[in-house]
Biopython code that builds the backbone (N, CA, C, O; Angstrom):
import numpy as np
from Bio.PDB.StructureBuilder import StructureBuilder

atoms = [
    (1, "UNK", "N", (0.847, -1.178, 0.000)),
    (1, "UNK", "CA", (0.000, 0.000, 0.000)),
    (1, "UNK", "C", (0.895, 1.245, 0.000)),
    (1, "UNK", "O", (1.661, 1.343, 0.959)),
    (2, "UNK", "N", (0.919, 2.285, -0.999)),
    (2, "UNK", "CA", (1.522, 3.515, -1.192)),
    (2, "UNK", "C", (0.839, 4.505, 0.040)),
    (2, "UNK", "O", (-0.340, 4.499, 0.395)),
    (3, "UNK", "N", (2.106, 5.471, 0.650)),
    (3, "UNK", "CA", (1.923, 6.311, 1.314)),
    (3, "UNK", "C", (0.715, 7.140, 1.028)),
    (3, "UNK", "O", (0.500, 7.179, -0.183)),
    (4, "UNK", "N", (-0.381, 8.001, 1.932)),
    (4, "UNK", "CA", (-1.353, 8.577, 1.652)),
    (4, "UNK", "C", (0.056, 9.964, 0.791)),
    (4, "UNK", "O", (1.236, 10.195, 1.058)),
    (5, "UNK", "N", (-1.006, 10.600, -0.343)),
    (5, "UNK", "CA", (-0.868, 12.114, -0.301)),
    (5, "UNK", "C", (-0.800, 13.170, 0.162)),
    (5, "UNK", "O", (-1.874, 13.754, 0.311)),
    (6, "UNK", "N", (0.334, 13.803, 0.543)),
    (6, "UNK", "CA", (0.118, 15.159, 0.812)),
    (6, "UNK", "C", (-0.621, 15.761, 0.227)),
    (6, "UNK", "O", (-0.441, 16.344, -0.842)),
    (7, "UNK", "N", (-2.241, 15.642, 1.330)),
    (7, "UNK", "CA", (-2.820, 17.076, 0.884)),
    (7, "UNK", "C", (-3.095, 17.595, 1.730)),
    (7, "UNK", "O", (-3.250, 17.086, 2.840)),
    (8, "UNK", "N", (-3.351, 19.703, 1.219)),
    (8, "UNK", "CA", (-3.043, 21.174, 2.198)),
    (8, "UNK", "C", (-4.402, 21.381, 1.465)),
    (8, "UNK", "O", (-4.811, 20.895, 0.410)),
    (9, "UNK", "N", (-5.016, 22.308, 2.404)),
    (9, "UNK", "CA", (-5.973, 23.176, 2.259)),
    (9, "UNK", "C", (-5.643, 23.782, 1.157)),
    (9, "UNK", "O", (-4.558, 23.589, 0.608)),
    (10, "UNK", "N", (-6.528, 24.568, 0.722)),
    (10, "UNK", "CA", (-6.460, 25.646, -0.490)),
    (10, "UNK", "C", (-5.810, 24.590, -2.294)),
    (10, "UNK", "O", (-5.858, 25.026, -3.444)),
    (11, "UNK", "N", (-5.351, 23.373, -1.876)),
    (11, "UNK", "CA", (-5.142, 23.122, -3.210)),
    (11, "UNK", "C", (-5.472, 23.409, -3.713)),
    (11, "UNK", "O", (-6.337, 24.226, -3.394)),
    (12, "UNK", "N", (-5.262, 23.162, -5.020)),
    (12, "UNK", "CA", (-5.533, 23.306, -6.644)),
    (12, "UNK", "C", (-5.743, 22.420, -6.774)),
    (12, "UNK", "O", (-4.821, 21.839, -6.202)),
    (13, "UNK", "N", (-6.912, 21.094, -7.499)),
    (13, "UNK", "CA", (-6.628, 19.791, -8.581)),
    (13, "UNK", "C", (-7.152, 19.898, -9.346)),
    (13, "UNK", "O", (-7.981, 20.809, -9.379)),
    (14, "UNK", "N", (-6.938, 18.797, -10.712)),
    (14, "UNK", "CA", (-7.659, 18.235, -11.521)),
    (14, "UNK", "C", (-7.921, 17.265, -11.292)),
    (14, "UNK", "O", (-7.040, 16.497, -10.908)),
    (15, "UNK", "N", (-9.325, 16.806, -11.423)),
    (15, "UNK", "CA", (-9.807, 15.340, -11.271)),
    (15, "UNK", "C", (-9.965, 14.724, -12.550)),
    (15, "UNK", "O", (-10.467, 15.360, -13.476)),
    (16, "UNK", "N", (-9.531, 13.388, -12.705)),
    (16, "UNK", "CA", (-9.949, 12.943, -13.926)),
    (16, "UNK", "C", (-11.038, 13.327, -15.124)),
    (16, "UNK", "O", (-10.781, 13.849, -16.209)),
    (17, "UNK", "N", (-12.305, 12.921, -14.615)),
    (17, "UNK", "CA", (-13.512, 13.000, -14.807)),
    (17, "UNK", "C", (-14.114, 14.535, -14.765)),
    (17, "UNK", "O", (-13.830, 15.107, -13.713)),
    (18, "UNK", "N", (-14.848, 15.277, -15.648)),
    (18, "UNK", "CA", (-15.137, 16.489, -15.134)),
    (18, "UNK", "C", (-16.546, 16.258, -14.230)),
    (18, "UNK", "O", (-16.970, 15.124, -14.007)),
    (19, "UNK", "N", (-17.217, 17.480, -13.737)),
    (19, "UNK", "CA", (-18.046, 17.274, -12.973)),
    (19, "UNK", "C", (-18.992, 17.718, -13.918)),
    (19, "UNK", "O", (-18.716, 18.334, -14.947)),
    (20, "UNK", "N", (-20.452, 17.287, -13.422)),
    (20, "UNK", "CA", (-21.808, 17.854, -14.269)),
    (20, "UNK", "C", (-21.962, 19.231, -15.132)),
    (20, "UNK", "O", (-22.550, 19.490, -16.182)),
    (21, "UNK", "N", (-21.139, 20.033, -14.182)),
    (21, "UNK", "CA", (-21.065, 21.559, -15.073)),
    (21, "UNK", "C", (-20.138, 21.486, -15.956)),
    (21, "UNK", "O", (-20.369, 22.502, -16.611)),
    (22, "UNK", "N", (-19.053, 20.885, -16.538)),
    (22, "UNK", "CA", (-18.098, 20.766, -17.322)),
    (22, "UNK", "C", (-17.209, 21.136, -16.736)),
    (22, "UNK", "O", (-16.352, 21.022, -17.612)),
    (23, "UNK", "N", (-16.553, 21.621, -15.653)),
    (23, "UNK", "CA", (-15.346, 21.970, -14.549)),
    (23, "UNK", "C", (-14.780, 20.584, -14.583)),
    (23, "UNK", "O", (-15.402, 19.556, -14.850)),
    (24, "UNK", "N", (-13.400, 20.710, -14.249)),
    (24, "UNK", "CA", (-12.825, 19.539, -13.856)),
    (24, "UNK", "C", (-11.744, 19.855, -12.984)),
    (24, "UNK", "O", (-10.948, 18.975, -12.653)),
    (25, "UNK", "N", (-11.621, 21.246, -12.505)),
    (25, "UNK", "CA", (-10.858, 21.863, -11.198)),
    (25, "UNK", "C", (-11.824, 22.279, -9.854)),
    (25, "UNK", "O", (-12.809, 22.998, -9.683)),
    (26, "UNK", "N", (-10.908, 21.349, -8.945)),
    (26, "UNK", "CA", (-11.527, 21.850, -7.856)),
    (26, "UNK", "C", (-10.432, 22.142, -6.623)),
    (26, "UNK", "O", (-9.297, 21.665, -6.638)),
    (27, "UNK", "N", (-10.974, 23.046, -5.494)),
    (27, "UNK", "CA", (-10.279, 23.509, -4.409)),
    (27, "UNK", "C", (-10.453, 22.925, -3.590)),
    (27, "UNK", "O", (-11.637, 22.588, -3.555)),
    (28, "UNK", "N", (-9.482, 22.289, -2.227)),
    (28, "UNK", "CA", (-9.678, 21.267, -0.916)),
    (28, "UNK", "C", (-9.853, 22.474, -0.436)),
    (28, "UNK", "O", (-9.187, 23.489, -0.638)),
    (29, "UNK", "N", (-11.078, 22.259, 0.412)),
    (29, "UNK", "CA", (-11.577, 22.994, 1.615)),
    (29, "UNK", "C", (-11.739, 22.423, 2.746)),
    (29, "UNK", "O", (-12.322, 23.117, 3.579)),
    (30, "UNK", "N", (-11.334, 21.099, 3.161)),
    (30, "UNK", "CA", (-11.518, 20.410, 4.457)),
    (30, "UNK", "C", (-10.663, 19.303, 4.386)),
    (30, "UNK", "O", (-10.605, 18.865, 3.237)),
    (31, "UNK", "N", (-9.918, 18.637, 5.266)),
    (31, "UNK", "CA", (-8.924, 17.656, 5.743)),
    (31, "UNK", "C", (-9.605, 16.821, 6.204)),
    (31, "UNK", "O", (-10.717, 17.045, 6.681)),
    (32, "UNK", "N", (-8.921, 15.422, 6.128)),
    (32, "UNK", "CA", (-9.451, 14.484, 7.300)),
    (32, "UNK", "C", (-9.709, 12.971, 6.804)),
    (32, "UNK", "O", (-8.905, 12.571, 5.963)),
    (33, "UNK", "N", (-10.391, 12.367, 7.077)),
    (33, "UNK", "CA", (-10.925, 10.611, 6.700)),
    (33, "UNK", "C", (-11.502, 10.922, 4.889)),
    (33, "UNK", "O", (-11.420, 10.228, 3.875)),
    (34, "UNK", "N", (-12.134, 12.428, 5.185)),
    (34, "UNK", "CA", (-13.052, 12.472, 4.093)),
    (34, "UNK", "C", (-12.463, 13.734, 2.942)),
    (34, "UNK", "O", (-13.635, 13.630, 2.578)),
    (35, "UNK", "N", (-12.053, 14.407, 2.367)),
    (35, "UNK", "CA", (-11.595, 15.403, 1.887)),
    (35, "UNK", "C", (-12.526, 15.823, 1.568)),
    (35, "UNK", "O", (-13.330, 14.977, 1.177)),
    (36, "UNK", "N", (-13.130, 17.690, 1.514)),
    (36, "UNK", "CA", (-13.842, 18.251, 0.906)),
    (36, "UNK", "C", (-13.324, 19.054, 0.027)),
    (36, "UNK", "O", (-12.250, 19.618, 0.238)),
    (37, "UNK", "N", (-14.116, 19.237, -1.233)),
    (37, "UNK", "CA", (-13.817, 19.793, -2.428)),
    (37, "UNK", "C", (-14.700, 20.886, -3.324)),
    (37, "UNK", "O", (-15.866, 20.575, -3.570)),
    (38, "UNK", "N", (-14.234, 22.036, -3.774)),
    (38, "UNK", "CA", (-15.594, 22.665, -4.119)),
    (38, "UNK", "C", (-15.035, 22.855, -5.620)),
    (38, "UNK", "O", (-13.948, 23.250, -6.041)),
    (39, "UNK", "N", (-16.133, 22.445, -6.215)),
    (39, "UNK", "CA", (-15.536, 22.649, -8.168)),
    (39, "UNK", "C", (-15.336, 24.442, -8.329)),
    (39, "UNK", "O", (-16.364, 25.019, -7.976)),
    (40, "UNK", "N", (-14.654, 25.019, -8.610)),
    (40, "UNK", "CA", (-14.139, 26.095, -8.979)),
    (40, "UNK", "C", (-14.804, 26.729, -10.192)),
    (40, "UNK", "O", (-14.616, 27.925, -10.417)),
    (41, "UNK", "N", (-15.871, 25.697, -11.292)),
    (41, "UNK", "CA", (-17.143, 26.592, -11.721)),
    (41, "UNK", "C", (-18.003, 27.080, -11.201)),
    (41, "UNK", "O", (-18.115, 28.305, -11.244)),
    (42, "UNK", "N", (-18.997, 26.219, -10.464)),
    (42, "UNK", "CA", (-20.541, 25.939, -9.995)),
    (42, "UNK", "C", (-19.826, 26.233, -8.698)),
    (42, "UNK", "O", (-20.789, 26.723, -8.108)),
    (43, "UNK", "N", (-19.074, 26.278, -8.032)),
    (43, "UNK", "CA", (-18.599, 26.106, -6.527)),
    (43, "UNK", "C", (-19.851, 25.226, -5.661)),
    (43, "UNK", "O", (-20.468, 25.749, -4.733)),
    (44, "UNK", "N", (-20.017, 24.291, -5.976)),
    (44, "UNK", "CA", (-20.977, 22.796, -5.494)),
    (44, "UNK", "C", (-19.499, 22.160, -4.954)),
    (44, "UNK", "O", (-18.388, 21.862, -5.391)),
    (45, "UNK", "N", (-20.314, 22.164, -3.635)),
    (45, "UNK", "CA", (-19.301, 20.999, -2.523)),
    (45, "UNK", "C", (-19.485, 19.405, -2.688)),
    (45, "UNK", "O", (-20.568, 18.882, -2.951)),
    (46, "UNK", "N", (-18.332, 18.737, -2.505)),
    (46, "UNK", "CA", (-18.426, 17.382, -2.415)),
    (46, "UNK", "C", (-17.350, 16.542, -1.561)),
    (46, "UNK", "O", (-16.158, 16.590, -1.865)),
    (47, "UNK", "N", (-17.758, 15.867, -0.617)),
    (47, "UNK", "CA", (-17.044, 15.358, 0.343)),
    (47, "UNK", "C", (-16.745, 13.829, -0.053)),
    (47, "UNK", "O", (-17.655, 13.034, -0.290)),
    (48, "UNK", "N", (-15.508, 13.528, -0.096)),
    (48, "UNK", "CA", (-14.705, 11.850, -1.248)),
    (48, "UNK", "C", (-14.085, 11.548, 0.158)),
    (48, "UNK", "O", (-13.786, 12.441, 0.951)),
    (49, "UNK", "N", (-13.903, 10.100, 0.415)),
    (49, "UNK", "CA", (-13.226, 9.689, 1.340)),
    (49, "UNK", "C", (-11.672, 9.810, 0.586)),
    (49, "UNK", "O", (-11.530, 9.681, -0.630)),
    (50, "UNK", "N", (-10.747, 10.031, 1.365)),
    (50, "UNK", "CA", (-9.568, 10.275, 1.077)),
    (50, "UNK", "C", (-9.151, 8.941, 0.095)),
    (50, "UNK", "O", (-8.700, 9.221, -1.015)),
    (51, "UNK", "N", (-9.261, 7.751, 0.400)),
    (51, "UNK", "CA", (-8.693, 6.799, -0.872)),
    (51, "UNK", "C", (-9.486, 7.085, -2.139)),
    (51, "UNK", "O", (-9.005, 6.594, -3.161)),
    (52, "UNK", "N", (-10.636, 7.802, -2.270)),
    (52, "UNK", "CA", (-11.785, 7.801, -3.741)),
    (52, "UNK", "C", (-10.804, 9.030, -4.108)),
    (52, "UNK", "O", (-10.349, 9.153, -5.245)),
    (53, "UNK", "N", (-10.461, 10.085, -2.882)),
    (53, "UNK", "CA", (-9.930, 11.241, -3.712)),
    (53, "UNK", "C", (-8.454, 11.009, -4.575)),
    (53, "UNK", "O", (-7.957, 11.548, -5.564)),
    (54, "UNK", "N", (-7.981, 9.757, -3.517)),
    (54, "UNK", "CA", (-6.049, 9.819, -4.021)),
    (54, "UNK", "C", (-5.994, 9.180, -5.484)),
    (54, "UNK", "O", (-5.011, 9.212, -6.225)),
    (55, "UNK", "N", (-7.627, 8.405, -5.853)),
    (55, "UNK", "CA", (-7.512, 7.136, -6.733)),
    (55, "UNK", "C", (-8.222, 8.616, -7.968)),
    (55, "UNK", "O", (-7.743, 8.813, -9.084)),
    (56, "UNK", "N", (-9.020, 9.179, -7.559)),
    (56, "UNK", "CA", (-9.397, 10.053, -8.664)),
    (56, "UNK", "C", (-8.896, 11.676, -9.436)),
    (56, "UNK", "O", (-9.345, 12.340, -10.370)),
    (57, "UNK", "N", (-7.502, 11.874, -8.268)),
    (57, "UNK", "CA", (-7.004, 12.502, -8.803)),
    (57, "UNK", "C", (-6.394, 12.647, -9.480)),
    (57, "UNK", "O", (-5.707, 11.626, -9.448)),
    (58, "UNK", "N", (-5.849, 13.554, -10.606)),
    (58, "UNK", "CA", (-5.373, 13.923, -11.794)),
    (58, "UNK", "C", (-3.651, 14.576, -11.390)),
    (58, "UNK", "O", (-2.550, 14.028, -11.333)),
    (59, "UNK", "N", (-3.877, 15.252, -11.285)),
    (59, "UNK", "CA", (-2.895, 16.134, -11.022)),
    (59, "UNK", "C", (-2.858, 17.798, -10.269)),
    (59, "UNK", "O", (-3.684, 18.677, -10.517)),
    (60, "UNK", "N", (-1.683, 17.927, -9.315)),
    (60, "UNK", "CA", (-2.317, 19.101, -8.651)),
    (60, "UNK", "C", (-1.730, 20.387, -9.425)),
    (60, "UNK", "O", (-0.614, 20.442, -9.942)),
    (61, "UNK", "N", (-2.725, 21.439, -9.405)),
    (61, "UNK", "CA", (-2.503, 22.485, -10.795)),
    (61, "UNK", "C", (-1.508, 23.632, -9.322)),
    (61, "UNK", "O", (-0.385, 24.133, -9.388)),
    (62, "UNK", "N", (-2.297, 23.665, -8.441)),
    (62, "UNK", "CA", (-1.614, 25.150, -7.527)),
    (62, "UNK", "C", (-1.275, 24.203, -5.942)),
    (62, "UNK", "O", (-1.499, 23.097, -5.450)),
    (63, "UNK", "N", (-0.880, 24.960, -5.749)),
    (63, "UNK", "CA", (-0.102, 24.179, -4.045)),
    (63, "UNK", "C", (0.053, 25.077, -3.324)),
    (63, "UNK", "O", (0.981, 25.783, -3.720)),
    (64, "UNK", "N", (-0.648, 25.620, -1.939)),
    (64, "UNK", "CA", (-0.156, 26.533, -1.183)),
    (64, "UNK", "C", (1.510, 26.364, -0.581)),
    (64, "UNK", "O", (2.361, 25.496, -0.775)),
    (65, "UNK", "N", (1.505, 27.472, 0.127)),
    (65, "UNK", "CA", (3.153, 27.198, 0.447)),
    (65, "UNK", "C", (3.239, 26.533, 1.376)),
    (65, "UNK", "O", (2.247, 26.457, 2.102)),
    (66, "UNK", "N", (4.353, 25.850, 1.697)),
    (66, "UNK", "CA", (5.043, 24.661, 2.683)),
    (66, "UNK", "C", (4.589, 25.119, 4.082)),
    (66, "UNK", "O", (4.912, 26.214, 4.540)),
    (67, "UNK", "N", (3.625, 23.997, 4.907)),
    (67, "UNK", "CA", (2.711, 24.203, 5.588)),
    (67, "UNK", "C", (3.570, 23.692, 7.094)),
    (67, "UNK", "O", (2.989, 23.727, 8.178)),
]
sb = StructureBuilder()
sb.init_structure("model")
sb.init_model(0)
sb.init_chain("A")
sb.init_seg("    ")
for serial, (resi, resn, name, xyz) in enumerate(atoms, 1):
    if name == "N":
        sb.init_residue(resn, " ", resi, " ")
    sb.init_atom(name, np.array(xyz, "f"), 0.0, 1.0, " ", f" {name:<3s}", serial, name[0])
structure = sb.get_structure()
């Protein structure tokens, strides 16, 4: 089993898949078991358990600074 991801508040990602509005960037707004995420079109929240988020992420576009 690979180490969890470093993830910080305020990220940047891309998720694979876009979401219903055609966005496919969204911002972490919450830490924890569950990560919360708000798409950066529609700003519609969605809470992924941290393994759905590590398995569906894309790549991170912005990174706050060293926390």
């Amino acid at each position: 089993m690979p180490p969890p991801i470093p993830i910080y508040l305020e990220d940047l990602v891309q998720m694979r898949k876009p979401h219903a509005c055609g966005g496919d960037t969204w911002r972490v707004f919450r830490l924890g078991a569950e990560i919360g995420i708000r798409c950066t079109t529609c700003e519609r929240k969605v809470l992924l358990q941290r393994s759905e988020f590590e398995r569906r992420i894309k790549r991170f576009i912005e990174r706050p600074q060293a926390q």
